[in-house]
Biopython code that builds the backbone (N, CA, C, O; Angstrom):
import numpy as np
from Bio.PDB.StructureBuilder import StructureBuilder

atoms = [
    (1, "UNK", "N", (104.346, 169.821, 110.483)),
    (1, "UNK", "CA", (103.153, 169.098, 110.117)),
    (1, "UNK", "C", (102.013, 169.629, 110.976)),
    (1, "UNK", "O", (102.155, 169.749, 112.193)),
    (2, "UNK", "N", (101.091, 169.888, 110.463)),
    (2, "UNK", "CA", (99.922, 170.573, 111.049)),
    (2, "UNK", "C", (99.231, 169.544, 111.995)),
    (2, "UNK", "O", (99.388, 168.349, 111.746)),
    (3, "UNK", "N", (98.520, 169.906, 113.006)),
    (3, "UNK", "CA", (97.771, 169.154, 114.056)),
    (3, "UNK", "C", (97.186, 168.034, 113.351)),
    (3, "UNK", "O", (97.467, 166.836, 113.372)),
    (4, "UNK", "N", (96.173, 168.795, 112.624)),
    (4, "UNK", "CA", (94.966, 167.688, 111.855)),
    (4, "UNK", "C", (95.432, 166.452, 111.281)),
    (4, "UNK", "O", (94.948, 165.343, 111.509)),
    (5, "UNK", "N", (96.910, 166.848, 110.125)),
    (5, "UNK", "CA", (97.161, 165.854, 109.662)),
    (5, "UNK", "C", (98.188, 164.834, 110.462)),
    (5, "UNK", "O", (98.793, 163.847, 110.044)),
    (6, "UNK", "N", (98.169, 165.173, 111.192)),
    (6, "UNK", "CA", (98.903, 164.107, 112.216)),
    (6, "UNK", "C", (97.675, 163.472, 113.043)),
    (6, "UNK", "O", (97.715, 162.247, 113.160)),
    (7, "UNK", "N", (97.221, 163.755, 113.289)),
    (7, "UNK", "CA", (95.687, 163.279, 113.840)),
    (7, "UNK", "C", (94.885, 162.258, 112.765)),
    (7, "UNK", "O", (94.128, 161.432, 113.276)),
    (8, "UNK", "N", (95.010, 162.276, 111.397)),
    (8, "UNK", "CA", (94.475, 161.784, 110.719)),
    (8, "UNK", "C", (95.527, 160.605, 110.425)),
    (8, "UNK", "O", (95.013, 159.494, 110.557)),
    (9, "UNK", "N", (96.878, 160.594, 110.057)),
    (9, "UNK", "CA", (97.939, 160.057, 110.394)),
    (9, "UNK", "C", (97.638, 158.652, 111.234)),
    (9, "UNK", "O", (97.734, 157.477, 110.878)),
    (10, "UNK", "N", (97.097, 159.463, 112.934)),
    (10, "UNK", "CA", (97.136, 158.530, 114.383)),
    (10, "UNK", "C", (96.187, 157.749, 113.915)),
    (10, "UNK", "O", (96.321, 156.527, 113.964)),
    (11, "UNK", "N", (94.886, 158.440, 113.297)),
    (11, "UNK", "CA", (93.734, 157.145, 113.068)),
    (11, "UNK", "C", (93.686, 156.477, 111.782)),
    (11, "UNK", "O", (92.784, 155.659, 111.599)),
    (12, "UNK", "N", (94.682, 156.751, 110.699)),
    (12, "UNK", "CA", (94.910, 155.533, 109.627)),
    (12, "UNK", "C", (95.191, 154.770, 110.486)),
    (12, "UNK", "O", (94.392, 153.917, 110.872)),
    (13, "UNK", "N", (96.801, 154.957, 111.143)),
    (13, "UNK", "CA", (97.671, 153.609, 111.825)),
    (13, "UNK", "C", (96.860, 152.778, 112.843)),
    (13, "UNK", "O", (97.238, 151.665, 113.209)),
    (14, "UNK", "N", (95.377, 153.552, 113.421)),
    (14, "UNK", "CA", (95.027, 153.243, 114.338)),
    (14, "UNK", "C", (94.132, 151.548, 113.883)),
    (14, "UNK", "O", (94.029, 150.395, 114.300)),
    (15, "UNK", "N", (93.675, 152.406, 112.804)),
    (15, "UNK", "CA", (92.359, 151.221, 111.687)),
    (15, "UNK", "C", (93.184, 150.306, 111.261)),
    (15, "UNK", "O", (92.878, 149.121, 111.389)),
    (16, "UNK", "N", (94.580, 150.748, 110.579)),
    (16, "UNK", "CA", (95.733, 149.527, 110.378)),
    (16, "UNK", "C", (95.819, 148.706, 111.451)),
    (16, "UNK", "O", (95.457, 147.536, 111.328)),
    (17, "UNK", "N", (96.100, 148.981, 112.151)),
    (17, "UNK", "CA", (96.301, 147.970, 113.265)),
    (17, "UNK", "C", (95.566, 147.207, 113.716)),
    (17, "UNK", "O", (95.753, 146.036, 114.047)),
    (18, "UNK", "N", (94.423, 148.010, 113.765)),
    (18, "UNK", "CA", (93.220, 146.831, 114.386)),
    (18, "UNK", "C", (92.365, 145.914, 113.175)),
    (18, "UNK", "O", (91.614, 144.983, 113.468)),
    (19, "UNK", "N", (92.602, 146.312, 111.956)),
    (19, "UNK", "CA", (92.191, 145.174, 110.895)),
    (19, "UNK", "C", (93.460, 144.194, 110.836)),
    (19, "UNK", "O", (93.363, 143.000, 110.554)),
    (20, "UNK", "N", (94.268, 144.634, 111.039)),
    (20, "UNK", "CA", (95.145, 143.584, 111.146)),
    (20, "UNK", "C", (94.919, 142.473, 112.574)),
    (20, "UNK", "O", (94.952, 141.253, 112.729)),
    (21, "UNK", "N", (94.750, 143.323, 113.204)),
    (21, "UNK", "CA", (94.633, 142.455, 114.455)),
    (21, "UNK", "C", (93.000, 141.411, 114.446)),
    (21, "UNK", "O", (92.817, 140.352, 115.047)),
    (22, "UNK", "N", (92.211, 142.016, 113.733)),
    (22, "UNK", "CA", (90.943, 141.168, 113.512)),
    (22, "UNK", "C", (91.251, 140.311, 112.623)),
    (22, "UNK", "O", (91.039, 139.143, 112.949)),
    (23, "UNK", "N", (91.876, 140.574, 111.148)),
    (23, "UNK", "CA", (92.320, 139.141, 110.661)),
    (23, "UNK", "C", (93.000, 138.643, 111.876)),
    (23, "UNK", "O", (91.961, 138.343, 112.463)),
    (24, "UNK", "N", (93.606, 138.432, 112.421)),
    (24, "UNK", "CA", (94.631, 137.528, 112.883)),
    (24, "UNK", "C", (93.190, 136.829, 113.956)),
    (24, "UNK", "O", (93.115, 135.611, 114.115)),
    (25, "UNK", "N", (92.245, 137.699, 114.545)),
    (25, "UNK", "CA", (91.333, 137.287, 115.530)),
    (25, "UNK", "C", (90.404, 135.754, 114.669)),
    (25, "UNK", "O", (90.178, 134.573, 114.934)),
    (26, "UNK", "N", (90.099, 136.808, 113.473)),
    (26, "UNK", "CA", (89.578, 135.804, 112.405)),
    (26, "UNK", "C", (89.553, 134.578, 111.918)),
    (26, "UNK", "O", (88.667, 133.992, 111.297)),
    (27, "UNK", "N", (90.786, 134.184, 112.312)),
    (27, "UNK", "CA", (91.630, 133.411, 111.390)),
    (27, "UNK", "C", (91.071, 132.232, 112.336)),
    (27, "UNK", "O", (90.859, 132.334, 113.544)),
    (28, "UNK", "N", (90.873, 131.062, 111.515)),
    (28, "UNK", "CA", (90.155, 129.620, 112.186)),
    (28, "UNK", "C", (91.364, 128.844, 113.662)),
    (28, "UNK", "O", (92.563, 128.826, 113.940)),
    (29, "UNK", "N", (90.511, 128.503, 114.023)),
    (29, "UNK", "CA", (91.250, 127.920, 115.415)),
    (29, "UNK", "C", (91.752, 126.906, 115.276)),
    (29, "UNK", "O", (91.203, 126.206, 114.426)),
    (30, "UNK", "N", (92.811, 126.381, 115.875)),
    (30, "UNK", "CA", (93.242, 125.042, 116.144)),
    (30, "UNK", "C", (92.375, 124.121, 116.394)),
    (30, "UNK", "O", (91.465, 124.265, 117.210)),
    (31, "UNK", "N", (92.537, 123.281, 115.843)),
    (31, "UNK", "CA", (91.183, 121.972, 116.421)),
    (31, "UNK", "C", (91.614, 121.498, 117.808)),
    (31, "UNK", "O", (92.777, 121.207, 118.087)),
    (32, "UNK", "N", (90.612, 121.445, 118.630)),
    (32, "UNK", "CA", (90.932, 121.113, 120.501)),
    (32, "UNK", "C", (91.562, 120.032, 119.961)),
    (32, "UNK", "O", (91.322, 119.489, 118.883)),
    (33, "UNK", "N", (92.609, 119.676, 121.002)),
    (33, "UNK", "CA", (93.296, 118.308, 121.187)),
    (33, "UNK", "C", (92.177, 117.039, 121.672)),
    (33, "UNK", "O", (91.196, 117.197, 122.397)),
    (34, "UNK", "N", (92.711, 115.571, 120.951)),
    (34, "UNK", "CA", (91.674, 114.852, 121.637)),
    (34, "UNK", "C", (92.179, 114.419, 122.634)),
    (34, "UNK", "O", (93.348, 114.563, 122.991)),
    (35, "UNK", "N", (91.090, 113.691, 123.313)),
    (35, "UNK", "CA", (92.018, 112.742, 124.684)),
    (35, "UNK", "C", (91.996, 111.380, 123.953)),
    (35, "UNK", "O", (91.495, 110.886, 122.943)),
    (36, "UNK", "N", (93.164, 110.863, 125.458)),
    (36, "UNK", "CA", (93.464, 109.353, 124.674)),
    (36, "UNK", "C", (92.681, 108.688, 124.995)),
    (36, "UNK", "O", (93.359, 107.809, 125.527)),
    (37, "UNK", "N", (91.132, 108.221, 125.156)),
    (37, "UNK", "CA", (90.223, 107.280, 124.910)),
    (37, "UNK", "C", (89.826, 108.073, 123.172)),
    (37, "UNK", "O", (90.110, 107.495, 122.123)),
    (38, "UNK", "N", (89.292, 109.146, 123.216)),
    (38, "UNK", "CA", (89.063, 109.834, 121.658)),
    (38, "UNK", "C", (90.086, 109.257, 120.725)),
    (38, "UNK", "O", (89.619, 108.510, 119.865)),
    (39, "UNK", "N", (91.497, 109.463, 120.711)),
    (39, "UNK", "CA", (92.095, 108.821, 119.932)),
    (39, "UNK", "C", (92.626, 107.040, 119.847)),
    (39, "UNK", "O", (93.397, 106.543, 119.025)),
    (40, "UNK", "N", (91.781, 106.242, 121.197)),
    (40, "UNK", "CA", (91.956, 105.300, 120.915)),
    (40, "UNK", "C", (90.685, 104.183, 120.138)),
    (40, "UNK", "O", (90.757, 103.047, 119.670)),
    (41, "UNK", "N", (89.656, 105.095, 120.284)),
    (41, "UNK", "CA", (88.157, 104.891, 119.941)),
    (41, "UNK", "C", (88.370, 105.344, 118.171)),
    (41, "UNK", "O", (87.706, 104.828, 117.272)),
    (42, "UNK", "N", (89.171, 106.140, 118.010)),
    (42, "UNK", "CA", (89.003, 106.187, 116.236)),
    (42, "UNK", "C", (89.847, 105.779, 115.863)),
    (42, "UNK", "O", (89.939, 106.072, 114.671)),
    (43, "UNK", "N", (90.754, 105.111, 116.243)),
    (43, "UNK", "CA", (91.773, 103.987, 115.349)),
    (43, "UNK", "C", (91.304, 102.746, 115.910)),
    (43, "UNK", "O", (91.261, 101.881, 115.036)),
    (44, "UNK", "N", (91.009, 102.418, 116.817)),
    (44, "UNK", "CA", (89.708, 101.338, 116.611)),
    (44, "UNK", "C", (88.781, 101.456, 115.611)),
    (44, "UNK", "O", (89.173, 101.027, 114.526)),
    (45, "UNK", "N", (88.054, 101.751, 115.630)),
    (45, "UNK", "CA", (87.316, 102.577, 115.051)),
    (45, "UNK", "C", (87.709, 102.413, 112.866)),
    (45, "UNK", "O", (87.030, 101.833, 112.020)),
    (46, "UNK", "N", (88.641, 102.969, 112.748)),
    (46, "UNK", "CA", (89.194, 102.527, 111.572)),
    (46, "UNK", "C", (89.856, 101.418, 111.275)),
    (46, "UNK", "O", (89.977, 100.850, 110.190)),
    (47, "UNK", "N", (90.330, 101.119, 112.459)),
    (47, "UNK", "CA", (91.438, 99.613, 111.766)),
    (47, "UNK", "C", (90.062, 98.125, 112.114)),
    (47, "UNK", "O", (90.416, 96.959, 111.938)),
    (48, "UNK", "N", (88.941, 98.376, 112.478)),
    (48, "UNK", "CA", (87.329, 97.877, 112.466)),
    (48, "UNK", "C", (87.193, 98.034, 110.977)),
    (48, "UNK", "O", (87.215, 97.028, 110.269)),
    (49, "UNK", "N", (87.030, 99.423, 110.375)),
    (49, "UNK", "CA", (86.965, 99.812, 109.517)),
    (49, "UNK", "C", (87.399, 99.094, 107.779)),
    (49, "UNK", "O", (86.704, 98.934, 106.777)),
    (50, "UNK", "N", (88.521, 98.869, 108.004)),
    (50, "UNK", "CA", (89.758, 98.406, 107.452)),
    (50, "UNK", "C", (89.392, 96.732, 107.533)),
    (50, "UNK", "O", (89.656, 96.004, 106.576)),
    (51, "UNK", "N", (88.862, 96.294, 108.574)),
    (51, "UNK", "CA", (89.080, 94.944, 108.572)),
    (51, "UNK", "C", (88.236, 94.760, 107.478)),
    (51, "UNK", "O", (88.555, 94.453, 106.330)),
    (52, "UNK", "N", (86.781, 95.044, 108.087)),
    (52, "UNK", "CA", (85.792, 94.915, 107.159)),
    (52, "UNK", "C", (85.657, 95.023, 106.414)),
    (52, "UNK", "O", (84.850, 94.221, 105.942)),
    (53, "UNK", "N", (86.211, 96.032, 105.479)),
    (53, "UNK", "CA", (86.310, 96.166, 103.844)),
    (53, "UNK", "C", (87.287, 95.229, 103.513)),
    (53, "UNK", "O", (87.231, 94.739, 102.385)),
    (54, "UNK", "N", (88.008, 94.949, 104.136)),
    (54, "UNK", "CA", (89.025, 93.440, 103.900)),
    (54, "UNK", "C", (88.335, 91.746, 103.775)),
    (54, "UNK", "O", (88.719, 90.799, 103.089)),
    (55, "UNK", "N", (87.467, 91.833, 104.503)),
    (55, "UNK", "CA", (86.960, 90.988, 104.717)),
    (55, "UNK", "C", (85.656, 90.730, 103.281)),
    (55, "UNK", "O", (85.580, 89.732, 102.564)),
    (56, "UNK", "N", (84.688, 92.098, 103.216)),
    (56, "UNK", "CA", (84.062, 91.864, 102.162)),
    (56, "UNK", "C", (84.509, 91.953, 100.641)),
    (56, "UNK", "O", (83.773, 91.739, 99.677)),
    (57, "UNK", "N", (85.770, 92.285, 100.607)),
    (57, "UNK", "CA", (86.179, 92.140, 99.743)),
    (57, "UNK", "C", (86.637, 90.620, 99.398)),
    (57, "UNK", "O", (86.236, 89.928, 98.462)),
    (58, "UNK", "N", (87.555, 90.293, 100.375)),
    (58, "UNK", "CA", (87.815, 88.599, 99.923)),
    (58, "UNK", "C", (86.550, 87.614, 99.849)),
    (58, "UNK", "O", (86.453, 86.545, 99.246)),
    (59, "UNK", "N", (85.822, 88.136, 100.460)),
    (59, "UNK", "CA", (84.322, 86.859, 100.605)),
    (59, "UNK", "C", (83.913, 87.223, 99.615)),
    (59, "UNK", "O", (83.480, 86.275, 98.960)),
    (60, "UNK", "N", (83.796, 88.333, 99.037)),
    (60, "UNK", "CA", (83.091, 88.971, 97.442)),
    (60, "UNK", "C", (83.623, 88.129, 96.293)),
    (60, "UNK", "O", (83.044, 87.489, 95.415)),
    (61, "UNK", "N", (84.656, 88.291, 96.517)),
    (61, "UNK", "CA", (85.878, 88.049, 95.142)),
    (61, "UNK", "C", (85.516, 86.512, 94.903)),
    (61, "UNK", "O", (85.263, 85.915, 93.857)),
    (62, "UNK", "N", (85.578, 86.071, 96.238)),
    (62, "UNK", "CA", (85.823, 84.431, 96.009)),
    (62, "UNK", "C", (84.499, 83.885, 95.238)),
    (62, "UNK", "O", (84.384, 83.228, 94.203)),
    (63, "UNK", "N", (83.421, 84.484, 96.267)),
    (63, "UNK", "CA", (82.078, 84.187, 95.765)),
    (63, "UNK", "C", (81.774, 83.954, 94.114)),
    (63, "UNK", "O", (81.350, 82.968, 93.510)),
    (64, "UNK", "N", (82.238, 85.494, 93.589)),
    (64, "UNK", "CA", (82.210, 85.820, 92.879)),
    (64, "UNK", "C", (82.610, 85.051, 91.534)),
    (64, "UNK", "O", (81.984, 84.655, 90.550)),
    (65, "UNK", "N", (84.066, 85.020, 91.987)),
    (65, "UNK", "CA", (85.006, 83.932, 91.227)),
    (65, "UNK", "C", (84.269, 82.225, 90.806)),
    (65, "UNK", "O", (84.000, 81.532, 89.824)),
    (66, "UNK", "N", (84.197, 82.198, 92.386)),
    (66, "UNK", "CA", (83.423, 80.552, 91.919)),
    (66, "UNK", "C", (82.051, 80.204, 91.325)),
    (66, "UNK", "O", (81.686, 79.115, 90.882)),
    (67, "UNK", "N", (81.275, 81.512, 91.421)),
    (67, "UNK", "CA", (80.040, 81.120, 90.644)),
    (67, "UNK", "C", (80.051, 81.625, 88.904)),
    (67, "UNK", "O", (79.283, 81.182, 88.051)),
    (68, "UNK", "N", (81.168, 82.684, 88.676)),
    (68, "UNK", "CA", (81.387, 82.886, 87.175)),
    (68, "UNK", "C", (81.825, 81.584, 86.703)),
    (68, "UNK", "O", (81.120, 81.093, 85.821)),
    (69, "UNK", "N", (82.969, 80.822, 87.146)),
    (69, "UNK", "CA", (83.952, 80.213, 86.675)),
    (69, "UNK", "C", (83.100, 78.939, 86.688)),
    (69, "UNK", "O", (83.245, 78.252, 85.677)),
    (70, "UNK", "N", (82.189, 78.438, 87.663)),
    (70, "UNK", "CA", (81.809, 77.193, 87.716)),
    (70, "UNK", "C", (80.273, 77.031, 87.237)),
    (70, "UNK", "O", (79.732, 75.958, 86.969)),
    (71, "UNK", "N", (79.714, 78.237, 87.186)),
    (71, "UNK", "CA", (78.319, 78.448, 87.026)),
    (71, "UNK", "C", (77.664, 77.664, 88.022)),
    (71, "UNK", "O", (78.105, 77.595, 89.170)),
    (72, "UNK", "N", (76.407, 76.936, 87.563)),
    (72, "UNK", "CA", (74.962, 76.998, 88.244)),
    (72, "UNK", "C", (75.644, 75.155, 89.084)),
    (72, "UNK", "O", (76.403, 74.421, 88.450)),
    (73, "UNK", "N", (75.232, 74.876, 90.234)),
    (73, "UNK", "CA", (75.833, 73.693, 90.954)),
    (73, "UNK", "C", (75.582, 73.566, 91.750)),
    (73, "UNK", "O", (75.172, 74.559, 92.351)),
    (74, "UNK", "N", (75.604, 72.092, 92.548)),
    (74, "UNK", "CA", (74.377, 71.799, 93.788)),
    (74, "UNK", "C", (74.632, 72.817, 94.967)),
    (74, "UNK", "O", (75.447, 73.732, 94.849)),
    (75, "UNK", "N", (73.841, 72.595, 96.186)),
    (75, "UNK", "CA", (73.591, 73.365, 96.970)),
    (75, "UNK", "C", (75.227, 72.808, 98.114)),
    (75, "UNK", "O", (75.841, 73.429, 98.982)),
    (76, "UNK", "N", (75.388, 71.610, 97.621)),
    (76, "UNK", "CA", (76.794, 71.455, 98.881)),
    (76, "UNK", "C", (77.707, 72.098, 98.125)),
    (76, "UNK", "O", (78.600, 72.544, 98.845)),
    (77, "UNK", "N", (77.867, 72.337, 96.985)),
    (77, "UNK", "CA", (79.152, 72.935, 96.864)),
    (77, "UNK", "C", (79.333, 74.544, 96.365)),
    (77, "UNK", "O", (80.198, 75.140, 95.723)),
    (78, "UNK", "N", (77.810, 74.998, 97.126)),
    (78, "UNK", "CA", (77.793, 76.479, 96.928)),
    (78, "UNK", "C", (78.315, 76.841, 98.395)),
    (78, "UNK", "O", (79.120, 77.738, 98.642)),
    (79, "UNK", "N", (77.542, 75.739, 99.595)),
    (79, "UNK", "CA", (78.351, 75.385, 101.044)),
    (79, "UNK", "C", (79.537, 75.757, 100.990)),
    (79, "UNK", "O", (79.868, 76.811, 101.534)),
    (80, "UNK", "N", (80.420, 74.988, 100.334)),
    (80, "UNK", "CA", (81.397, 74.658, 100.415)),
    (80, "UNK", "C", (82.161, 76.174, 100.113)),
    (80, "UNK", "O", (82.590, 76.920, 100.994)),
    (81, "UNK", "N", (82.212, 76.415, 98.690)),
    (81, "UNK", "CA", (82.400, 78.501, 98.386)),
    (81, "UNK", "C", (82.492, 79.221, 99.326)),
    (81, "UNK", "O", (83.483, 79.886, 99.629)),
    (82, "UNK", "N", (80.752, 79.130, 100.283)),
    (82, "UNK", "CA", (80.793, 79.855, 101.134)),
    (82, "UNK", "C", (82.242, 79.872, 102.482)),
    (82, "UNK", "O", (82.733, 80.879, 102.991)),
    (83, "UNK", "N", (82.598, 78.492, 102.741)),
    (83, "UNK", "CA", (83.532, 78.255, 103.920)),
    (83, "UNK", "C", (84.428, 79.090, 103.544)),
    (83, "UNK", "O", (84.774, 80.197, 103.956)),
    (84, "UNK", "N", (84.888, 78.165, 102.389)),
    (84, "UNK", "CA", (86.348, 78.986, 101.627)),
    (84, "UNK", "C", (85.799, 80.678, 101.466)),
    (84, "UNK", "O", (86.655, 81.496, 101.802)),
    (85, "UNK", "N", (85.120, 80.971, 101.223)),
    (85, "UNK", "CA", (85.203, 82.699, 101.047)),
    (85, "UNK", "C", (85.314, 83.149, 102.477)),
    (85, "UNK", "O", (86.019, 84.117, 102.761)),
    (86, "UNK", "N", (84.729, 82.567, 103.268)),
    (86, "UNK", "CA", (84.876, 82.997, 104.850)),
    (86, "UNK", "C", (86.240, 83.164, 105.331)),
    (86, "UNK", "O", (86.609, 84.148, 105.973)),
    (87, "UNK", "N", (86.994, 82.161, 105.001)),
    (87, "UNK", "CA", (88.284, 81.810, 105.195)),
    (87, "UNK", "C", (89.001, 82.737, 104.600)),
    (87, "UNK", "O", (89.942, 83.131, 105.289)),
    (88, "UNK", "N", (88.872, 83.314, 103.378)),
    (88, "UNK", "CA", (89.671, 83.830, 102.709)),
    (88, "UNK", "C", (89.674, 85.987, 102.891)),
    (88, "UNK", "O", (90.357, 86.968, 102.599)),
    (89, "UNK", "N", (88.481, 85.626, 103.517)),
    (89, "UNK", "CA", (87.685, 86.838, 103.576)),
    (89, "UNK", "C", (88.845, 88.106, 105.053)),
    (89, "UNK", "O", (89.424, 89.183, 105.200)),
    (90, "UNK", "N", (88.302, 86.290, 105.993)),
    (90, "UNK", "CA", (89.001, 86.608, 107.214)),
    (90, "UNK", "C", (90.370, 87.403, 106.989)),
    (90, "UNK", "O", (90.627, 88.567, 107.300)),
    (91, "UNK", "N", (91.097, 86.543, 106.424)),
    (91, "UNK", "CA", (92.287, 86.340, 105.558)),
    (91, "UNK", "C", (93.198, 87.930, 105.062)),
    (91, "UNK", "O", (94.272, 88.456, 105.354)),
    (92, "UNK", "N", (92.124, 88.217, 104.241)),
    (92, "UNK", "CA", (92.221, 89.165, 103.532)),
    (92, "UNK", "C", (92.214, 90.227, 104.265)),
    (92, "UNK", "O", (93.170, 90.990, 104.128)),
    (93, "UNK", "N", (91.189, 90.562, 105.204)),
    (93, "UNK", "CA", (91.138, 91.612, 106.011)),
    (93, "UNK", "C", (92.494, 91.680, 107.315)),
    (93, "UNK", "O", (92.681, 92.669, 108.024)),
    (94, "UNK", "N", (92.955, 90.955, 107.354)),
    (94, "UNK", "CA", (93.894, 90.162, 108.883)),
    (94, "UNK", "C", (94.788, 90.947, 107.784)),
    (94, "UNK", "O", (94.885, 92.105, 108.189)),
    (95, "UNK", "N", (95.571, 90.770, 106.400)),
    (95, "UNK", "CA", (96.197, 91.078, 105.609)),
    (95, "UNK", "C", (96.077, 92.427, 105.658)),
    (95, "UNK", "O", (97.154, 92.834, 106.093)),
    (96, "UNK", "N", (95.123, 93.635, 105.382)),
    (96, "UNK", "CA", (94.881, 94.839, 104.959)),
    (96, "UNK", "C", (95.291, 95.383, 106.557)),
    (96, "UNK", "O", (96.400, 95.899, 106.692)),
    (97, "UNK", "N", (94.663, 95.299, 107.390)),
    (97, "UNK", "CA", (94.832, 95.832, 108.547)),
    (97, "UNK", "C", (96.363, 95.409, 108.916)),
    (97, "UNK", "O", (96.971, 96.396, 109.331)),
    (98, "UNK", "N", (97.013, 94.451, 108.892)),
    (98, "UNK", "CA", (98.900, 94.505, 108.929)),
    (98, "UNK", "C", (99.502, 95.256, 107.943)),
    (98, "UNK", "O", (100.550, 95.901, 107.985)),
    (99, "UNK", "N", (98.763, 95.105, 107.110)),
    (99, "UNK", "CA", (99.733, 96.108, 106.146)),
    (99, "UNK", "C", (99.659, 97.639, 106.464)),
    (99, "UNK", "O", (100.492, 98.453, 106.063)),
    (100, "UNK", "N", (98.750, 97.885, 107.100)),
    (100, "UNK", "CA", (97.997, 99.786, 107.443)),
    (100, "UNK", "C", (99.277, 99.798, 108.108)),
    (100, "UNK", "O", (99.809, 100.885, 107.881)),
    (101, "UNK", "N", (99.979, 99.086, 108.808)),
    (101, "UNK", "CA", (101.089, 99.295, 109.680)),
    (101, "UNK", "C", (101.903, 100.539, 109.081)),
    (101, "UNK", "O", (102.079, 101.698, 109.458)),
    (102, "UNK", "N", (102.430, 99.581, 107.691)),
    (102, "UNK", "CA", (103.337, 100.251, 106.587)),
    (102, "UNK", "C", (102.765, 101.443, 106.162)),
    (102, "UNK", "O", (103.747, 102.152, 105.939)),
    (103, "UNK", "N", (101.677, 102.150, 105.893)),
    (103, "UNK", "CA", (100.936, 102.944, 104.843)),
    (103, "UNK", "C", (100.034, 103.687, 105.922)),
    (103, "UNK", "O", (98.995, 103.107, 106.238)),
    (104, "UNK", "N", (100.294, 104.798, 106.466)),
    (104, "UNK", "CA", (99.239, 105.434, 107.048)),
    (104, "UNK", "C", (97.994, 106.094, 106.551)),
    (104, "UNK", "O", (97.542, 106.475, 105.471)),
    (105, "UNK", "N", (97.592, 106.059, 107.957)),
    (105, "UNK", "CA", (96.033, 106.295, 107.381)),
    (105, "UNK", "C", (95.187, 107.374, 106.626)),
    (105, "UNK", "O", (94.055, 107.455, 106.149)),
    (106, "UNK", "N", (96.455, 108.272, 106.774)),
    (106, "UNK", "CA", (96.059, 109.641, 105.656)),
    (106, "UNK", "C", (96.739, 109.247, 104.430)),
    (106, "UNK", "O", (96.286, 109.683, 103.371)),
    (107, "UNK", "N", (97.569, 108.627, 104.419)),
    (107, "UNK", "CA", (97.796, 108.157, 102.517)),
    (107, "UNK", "C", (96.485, 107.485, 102.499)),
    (107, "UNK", "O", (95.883, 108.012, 101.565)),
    (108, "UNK", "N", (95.683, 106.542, 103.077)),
    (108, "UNK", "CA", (94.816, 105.692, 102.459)),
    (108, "UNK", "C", (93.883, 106.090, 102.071)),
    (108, "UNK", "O", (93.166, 105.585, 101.207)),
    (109, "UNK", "N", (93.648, 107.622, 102.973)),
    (109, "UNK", "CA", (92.184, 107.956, 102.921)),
    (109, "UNK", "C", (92.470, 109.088, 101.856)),
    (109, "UNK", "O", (91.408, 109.667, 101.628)),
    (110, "UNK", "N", (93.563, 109.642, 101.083)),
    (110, "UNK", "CA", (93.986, 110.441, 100.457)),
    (110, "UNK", "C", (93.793, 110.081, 99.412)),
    (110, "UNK", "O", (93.719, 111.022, 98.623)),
    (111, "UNK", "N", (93.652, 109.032, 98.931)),
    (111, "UNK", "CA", (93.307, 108.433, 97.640)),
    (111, "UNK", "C", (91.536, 108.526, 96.830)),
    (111, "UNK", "O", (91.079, 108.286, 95.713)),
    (112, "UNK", "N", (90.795, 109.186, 98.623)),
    (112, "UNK", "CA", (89.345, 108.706, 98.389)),
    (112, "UNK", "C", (89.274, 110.155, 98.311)),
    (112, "UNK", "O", (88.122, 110.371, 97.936)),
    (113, "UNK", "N", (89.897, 111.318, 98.466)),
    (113, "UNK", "CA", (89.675, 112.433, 98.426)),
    (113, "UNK", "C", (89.280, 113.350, 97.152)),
    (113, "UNK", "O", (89.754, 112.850, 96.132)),
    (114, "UNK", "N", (88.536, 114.573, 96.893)),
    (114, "UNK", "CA", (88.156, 114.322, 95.496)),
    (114, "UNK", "C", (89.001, 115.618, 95.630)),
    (114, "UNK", "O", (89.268, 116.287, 94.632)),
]
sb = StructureBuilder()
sb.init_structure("model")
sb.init_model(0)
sb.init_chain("A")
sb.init_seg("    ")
for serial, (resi, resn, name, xyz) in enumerate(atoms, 1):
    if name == "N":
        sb.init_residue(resn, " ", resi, " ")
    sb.init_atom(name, np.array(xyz, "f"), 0.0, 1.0, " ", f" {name:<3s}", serial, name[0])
structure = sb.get_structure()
């Protein structure tokens, strides 16, 4: 094999190698690890999250419910709706956040994903 083409040979393998080695440089990083206040601040953070949509959901519903179903009615017993939706609201959210126990939080949020 003649000089040259062994020389030409050394610098294919040479360019092989180092595009290979730049993809690999390329290639996206691991996400830094968090610390444990970071990961105790975002599951706070979500199961906050969680309550609250628990919560406006049951105070919604109820609201909701009792002014379709009963229509237009004095001011004490729109009061009164209000307690019970509070109650139920609480309720509801105390409910969603025990249940996250069962169902983690990437199934939940997997559902909102497009």
């Amino acid at each position: 094999m003649p000089q040259s083409s062994l020389r030409v040979l050394v610098i294919l393998a040479f360019l092989l190698l180092t595009s290979v080695e730049c993809k690999r440089c390329s290639c996206p990083e691991q996400p830094p690890k968090k610390t444990w206040t970071e990961v105790i601040l975002t599951e706070l953070y979500f199961t906050l999250e969680t309550f609250v949509r628990g919560f406006l959901m049951g105070y919604g519903s109820t609201i909701l419910q009792d002014l379709l179903l009963k229509g237009k009615r004095a001011e004490e017993e729109v009061e009164k709706t209000k307690q019970f939706g509070l109650v139920v609201g609480i309720g509801l959210g105390c409910f969603l956040v025990g249940s996250s126990i069962f169902v983690p939080r990437s199934w939940r949020v997997a559902g909102f994903e497009l």
